[in-house]
MILUM-338026 format. One record per residue (C-alpha): residue in one letter; x, y, z; residue number from 1. Coordinates in steps of 0.02 Angstrom, whole numbers, plus 50000, padded with zeros to 5 digits. Each point is the difference from the previous one (the first is absolute). Layout:
<nodes>
  type     px     py     pz  seq
     A      X      Y      Z  NUM
...
</nodes>
This chain:
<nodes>
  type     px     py     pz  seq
     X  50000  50000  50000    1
     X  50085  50150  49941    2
     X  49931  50174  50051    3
     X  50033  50203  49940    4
     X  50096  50113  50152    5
     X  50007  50196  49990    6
     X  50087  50021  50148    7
     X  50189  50037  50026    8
     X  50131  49864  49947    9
     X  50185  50024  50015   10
     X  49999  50060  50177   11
     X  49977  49940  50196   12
     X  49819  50016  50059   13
     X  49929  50031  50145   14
     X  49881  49921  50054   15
     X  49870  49946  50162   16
     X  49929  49859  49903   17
     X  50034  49921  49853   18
     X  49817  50075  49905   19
     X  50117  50176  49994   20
     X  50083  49915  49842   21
     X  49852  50007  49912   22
     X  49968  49827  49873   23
     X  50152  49864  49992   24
     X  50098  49997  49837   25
     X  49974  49803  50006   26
     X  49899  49897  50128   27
     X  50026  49817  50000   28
     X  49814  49898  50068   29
     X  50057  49813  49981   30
     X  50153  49919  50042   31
     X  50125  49939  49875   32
     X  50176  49913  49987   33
     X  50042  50054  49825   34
     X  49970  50189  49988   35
     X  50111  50084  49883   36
     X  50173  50095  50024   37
     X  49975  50165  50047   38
     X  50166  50018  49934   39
     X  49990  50155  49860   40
     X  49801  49969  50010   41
     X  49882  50175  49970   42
     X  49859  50002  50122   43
     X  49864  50130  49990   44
     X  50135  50121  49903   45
     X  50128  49979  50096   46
     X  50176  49929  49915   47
     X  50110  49891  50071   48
     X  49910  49971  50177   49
     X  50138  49911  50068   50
     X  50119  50160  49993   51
     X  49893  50109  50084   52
     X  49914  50029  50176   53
     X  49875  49866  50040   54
     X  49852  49974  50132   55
     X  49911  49814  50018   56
     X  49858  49998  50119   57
     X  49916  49838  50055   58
     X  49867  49920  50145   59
     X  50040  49837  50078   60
     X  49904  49922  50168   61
     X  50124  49896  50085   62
     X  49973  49868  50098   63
     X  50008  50009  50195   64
     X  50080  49910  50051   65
     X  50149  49972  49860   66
     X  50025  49829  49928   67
     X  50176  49909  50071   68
     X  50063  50019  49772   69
     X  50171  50088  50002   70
     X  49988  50005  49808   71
     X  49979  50163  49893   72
     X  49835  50041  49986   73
     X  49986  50098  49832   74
     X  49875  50164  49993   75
     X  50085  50069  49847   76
     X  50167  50001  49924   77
     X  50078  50043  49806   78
     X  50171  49965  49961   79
     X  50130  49875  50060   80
     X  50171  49977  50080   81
     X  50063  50122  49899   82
     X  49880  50164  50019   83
     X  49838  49966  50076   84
     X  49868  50050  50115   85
     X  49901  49886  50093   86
     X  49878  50010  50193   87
     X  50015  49843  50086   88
     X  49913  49940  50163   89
     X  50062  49870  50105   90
     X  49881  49899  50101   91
     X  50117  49935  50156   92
     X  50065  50174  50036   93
     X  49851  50112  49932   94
     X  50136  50112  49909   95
     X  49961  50105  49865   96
     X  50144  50035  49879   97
     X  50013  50124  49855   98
     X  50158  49963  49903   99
     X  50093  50070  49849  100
     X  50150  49940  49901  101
     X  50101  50108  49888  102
     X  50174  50017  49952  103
     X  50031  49811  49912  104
     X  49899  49936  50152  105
     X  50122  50033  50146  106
     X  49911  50164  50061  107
     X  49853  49955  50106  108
     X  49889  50129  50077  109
     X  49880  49921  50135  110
     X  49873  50043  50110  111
     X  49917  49876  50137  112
     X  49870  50048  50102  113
     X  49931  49868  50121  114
     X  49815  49983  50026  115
     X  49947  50003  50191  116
     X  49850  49912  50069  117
     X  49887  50127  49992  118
     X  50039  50053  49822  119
     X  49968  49814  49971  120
     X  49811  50002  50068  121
     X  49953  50174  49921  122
     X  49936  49924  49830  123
     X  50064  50088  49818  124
     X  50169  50072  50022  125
     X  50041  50124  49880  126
     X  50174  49989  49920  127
     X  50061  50152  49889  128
     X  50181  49964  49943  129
     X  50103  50157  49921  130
     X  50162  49996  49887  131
     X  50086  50149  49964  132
     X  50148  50025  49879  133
     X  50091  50133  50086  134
     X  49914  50060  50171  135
     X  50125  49886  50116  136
     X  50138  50073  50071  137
     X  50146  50083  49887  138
     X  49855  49982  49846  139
     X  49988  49803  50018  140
     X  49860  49880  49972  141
     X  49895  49972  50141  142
     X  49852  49894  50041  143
     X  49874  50025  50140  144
     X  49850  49895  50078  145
     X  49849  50071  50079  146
     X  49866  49876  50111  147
     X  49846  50103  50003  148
     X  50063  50188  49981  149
     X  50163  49950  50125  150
     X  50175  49985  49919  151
     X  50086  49827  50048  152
     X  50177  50053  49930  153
     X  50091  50056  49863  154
     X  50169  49952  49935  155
     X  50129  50091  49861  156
     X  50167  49955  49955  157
     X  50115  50095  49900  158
     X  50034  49848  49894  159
     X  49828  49972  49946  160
     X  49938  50039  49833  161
     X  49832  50054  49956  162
     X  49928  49901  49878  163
     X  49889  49868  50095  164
     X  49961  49869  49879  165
     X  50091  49890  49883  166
     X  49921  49909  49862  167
     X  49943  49844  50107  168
     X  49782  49976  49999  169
     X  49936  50067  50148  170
     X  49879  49919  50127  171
     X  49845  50047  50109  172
     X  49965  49880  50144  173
     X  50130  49898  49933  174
     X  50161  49967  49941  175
     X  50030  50069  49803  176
     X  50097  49943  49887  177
     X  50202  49981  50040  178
     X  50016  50038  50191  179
     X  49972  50136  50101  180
     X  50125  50126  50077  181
     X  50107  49982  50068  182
     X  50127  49920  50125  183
     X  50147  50109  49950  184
     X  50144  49922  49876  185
     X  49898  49990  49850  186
     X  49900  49847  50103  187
     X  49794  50002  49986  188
     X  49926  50008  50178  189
     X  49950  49788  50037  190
     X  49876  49941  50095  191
     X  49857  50085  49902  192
     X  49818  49931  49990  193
     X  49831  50073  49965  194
     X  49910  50125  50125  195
     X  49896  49881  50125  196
     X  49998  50058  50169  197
     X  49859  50139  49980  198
     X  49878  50058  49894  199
     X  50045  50149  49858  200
     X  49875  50123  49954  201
     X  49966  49968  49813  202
     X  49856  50128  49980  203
     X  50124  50138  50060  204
     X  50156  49917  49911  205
     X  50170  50038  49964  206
     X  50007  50173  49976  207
     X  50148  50076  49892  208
     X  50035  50182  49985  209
     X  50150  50036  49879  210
     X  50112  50123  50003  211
     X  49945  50071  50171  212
     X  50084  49963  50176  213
     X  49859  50018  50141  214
     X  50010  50053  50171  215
     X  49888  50000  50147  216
     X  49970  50137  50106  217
     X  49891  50041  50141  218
     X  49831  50038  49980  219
     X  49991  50194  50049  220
     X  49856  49957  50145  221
     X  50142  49869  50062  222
     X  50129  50152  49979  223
     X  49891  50104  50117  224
     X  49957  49906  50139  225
     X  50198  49966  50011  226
     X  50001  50180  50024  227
     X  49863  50009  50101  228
     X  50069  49867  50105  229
     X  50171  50092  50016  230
     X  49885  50156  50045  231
     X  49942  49919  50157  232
     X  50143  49913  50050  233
     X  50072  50162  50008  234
     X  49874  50093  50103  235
     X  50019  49849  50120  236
     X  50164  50025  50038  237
     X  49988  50201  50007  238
     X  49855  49962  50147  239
     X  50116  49886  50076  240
     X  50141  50108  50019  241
     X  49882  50106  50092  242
     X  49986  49887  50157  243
     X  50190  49968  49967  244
     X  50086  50042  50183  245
     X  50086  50175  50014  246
     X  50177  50030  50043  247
</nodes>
């Protein structure tokens, strides 16, 4: 399913939740194992993807408690040992991990985010995954995962290089075709088997906005009762220094 955007590509955005983007570039509704490259690919008018600033959005219910499987649980990946980009989830730990491979395959950025108990009974989590080609530190690559609005890392390395897929099929829900990144050394991450310790939201999909790196912020009614909290924390500690004991 392939729909029109008018809003701003090229650029960080923003954002409080993900409907501030306006309509995905691409939104994926069924899983698949033998998706195309994105590799050079031209979604919704927008060359050569895999060079460029990227935000993937996705809904999965996991279960509560997690399954004893220390396998790679694969949400989405593109790419291989070589340059890839893949979200895994594994089972025995309840990690989360956003990986990229660049550089011949022995630059890996990664982010793991473990999921607590509570995160675990809350129902649909929602996982926005960024990629941008020069917003890390010194201009780098960097990726960065977000769990419901709340970053869960990010990592850059001045090794890294930006373009996050190689030619290799990717996969939804499962493995693609030719491995997944990456392990480091030019070596596809092992261990890899379909998604099946949850339940992902097909009706919302895999979202895919090209060319834009996403950001959450706080909502500005969150923003204000920070301050508004701050406000009174402050007036409790001017009344207290009133009964403080002169001398």
């Amino acid at each position: 399913m392939l729909a029109s955007l008018g809003s701003i590509q090229g650029a960080m955005v923003a954002i409080t939740s993900l409907s501030d983007l306006g309509v995905p570039d691409e939104t994926l509704n069924a899983l698949n194992n033998a998706l195309p490259t994105f590799n050079g690919r031209t979604v919704n008018g927008v060359t050569g993807v895999d060079t460029k600033d990227a935000t993937f959005a996705l809904s999965v219910d996991f279960n509560a408690p997690a399954g004893a499987s220390s396998q790679n649980h694969v949400l989405w990946e593109t790419g291989g040992g070589t340059i890839g980009l893949s979200l895994v989830y594994v089972p025995s730990t309840t990690t989360l991990s956003l990986r990229q491979a660049s550089n011949g395959g022995n630059t890996v950025l990664q982010v793991d985010s473990i999921l607590s108990g509570a995160q675990l009974a809350t129902g649909d989590i929602e996982l926005v995954w960024t990629l941008t080609t020069n917003g890390g530190l010194g201009g780098q690559p960097q990726i960065e995962l977000f769990l419901d609005g709340i970053s869960g890392g990010t990592d850059t390395d001045p090794s890294a290089i930006g373009d996050w897929s190689g030619g290799n099929g990717a996969g939804f829900g499962d493995a693609g075709g030719g491995g997944i990144a990456a392990a480091g050394g030019n070596t596809n991450l092992g261990n890899t088997t379909a998604f099946a310790d949850g339940t992902i939201n097909l009706s919302d999909g895999l979202q895919f906005w090209a060319d834009r790196q996403a950001t959450f912020v706080p909502e500005p009614s969150s923003l204000l009762s920070a301050f508004v909290g701050l406000g009174l924390l402050s007036i409790r500690r001017r009344r207290s220094s009133n009964f403080l004991p002169k001398g």
